[in-house]
C-alpha positions as MATLAB code, in Angstrom:
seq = 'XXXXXXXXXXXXXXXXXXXXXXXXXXXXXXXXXXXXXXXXXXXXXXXXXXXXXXXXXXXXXXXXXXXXXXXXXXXXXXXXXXXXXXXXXXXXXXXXXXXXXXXXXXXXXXXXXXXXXXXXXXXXXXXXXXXXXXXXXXXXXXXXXXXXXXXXXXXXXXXXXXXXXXXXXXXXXXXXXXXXXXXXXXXXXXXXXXXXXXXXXXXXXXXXXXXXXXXXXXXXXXXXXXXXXXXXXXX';
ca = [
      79.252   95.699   77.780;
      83.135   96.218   78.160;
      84.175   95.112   81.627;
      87.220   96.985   81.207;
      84.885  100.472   80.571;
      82.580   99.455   83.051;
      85.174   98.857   86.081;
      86.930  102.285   85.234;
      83.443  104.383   85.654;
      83.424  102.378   89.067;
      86.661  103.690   90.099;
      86.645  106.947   89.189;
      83.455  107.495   90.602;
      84.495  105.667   93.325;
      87.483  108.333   94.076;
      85.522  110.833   93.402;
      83.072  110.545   96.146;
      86.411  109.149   98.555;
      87.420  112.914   97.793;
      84.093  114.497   98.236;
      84.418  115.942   94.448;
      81.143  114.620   94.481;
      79.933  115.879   97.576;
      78.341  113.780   99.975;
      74.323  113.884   99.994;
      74.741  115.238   96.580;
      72.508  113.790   93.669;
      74.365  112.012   91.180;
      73.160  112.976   87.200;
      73.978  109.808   85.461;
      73.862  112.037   82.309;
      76.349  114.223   83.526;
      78.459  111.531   85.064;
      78.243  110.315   81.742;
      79.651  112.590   79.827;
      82.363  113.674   82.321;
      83.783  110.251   81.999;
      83.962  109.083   78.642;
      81.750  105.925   79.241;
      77.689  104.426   77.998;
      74.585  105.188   80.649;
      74.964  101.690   81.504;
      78.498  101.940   82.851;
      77.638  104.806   84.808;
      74.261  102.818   86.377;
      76.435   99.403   87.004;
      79.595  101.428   88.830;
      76.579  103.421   90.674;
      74.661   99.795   91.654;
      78.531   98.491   92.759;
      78.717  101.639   95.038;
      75.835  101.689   96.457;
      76.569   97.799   97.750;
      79.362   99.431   99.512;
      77.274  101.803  100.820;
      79.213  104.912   99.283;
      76.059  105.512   97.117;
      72.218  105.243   98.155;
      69.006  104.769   96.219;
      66.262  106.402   96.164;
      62.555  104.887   94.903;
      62.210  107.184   91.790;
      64.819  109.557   92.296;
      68.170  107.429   91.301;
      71.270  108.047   92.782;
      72.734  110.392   95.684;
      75.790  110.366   97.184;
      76.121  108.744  100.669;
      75.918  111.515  103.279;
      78.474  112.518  105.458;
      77.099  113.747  109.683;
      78.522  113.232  112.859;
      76.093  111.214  113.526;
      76.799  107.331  113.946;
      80.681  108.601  112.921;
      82.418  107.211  116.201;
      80.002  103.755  115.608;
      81.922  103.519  112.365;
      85.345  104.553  113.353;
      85.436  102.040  116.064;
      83.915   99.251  114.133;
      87.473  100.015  112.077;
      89.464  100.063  114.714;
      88.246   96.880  115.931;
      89.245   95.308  112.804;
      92.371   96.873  112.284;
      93.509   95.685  115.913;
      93.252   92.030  114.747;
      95.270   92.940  111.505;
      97.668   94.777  113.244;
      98.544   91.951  115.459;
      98.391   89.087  112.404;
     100.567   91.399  110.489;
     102.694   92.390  112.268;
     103.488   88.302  113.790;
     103.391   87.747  109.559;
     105.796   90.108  108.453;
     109.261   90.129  107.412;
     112.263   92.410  106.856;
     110.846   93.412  103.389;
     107.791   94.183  104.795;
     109.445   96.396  107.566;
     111.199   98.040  104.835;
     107.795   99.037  102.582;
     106.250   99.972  105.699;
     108.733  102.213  106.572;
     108.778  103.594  103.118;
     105.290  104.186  103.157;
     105.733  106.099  106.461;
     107.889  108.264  105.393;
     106.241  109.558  101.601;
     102.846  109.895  103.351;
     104.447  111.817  106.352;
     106.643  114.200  104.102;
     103.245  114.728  102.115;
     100.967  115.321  105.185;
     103.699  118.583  105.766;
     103.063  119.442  101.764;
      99.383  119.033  101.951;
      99.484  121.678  105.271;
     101.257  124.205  103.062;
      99.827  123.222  100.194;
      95.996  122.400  100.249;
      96.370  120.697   96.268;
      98.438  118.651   97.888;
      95.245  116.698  100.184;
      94.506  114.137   97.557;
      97.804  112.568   97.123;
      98.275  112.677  101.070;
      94.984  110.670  101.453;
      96.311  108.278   99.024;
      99.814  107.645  100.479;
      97.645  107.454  104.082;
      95.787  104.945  102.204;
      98.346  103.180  100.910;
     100.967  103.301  104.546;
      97.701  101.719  106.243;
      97.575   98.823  103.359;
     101.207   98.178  103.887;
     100.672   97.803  107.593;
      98.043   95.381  107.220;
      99.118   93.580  104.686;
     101.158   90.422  106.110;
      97.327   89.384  107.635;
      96.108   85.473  106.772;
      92.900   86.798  106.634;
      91.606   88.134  103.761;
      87.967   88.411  104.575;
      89.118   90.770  107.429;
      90.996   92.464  104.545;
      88.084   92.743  102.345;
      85.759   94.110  105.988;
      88.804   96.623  106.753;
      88.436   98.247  103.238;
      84.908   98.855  102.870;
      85.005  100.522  106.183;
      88.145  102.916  105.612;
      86.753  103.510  102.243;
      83.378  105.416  104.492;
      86.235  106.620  106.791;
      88.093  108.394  104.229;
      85.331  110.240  102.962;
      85.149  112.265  106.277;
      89.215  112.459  106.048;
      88.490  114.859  102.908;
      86.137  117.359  104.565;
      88.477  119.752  105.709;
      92.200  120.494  105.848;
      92.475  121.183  109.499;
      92.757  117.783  110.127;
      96.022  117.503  108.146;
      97.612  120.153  110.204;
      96.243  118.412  113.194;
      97.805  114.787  112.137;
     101.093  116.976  111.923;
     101.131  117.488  115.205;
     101.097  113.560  115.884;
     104.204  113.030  114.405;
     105.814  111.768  117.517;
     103.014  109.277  117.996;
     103.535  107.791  114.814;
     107.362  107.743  115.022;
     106.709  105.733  118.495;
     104.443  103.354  116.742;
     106.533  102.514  114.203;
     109.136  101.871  116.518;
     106.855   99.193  118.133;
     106.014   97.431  114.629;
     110.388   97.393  114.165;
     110.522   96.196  117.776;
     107.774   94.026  117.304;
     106.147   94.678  120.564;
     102.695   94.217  119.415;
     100.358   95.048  122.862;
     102.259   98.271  122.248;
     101.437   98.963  119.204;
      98.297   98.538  119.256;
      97.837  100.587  122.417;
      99.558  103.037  120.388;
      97.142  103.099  117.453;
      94.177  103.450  119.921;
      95.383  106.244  121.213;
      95.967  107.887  118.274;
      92.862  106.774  116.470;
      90.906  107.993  119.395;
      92.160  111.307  119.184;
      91.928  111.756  115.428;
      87.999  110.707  116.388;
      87.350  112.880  118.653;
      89.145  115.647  116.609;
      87.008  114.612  112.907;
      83.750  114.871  115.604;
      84.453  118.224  116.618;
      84.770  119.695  112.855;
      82.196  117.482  110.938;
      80.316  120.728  110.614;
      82.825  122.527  108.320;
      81.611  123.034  105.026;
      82.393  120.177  102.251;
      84.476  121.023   99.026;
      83.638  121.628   95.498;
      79.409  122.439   94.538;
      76.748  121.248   95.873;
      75.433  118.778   93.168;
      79.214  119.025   91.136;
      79.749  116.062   88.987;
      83.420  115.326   88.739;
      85.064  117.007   85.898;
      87.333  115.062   83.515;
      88.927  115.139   80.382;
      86.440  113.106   78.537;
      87.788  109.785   76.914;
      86.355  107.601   73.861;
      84.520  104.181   75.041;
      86.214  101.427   73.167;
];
């Protein structure tokens, strides 16, 4: 089997349920999966087997594949389990890091936050905000020695982010924490880690309590939906 072919059905599929276009709970038709991405049965089965050790897939005794579900229950048990880690990285980063890191993180900062204002006018606009998020959060964390902590942190957000997709509300509501972030920041320049990290608490907390409060809004895209994609050859 091509590794190459294999790894790609992994990732999309693996983006696809981060955005919820396969919604969670949903059963996943290996068929269809198939044929929406380009690649053999038995890419779509090992990328399904890879998610499902991450826990963004489950498996059911003679009914394959369904996406992980997404409830408010056990949420806060997860979100702190992330914060916990991301305290630790937070402080080994930010002892780690370096003027060029202050500069990418501050770079980061500012394409996901003039995004996050896009994605509030401009729901199309979610996915790329989620990915800049994404992206300002590995920045932060990225001057940490440990990389098993790394490895911990991203499973974890990965589950995270798929409740970060169910509705836009939450966007408009992380725009309204702008001055929380710009305060943070200035801790990470200033260095002041007990600071920052009281900082991120707070924050975190209130995005948790806010995600709680909505998790009953409905999900996007059909029930059952398989991704659609332009459908490539498998070399």
């Amino acid at each position: 089997m091509d590794r190459s072919v294999t790894h790609r059905a992994y990732v999309e599929m693996r983006a696809a349920l981060i955005s919820c276009q396969l919604p969670p709970g949903s059963r996943l038709n290996i068929s269809q999966l198939q044929r929406d991405l380009g690649v053999s049965q038995a890419a779509v089965r090992e990328g399904l087997s890879r998610l499902a050790a991450e826990e963004l897939v489950t498996i059911e005794r003679n009914s394959g594949f369904r996406a992980a579900p997404v409830s408010a229950e056990g949420y806060r048990e997860l979100a702190n389990a992330c914060l916990t880690i991301e305290l630790t990285l937070l402080d080994s980063s930010v002892k780690n890091g370096d003027y060029a890191w202050e500069g990418a993180l501050l770079s980061s900062y500012h394409i996901a936050s003039r995004i996050l204002s896009e994605a509030c006018d401009v729901p199309a606009s979610m996915n790329s905000y989620v990915q800049h998020r994404e992206q300002f959060h590995r920045t932060l964390f990225s001057c940490c020695d440990n990389k098993w902590l790394l490895w911990s942190w991203s499973l974890l957000y990965a589950q995270q982010l798929r409740y970060r997709q169910t509705f836009l509300q939450l966007a408009m509501f992380e725009r309204g924490l702008h001055e929380d972030y710009r305060k943070f920041i200035d801790a990470i320049i200033e260095r002041d880690v007990v600071k920052a990290a009281t900082l991120w608490s707070e924050t975190h907390h209130k995005v948790v309590d806010f995600i709680e409060s909505n998790l009953e809004a409905p999900l996007p895209g059909k029930d059952g939906a398989a991704p659609r994609r332009r459908r490539r050859r498998t070399t």
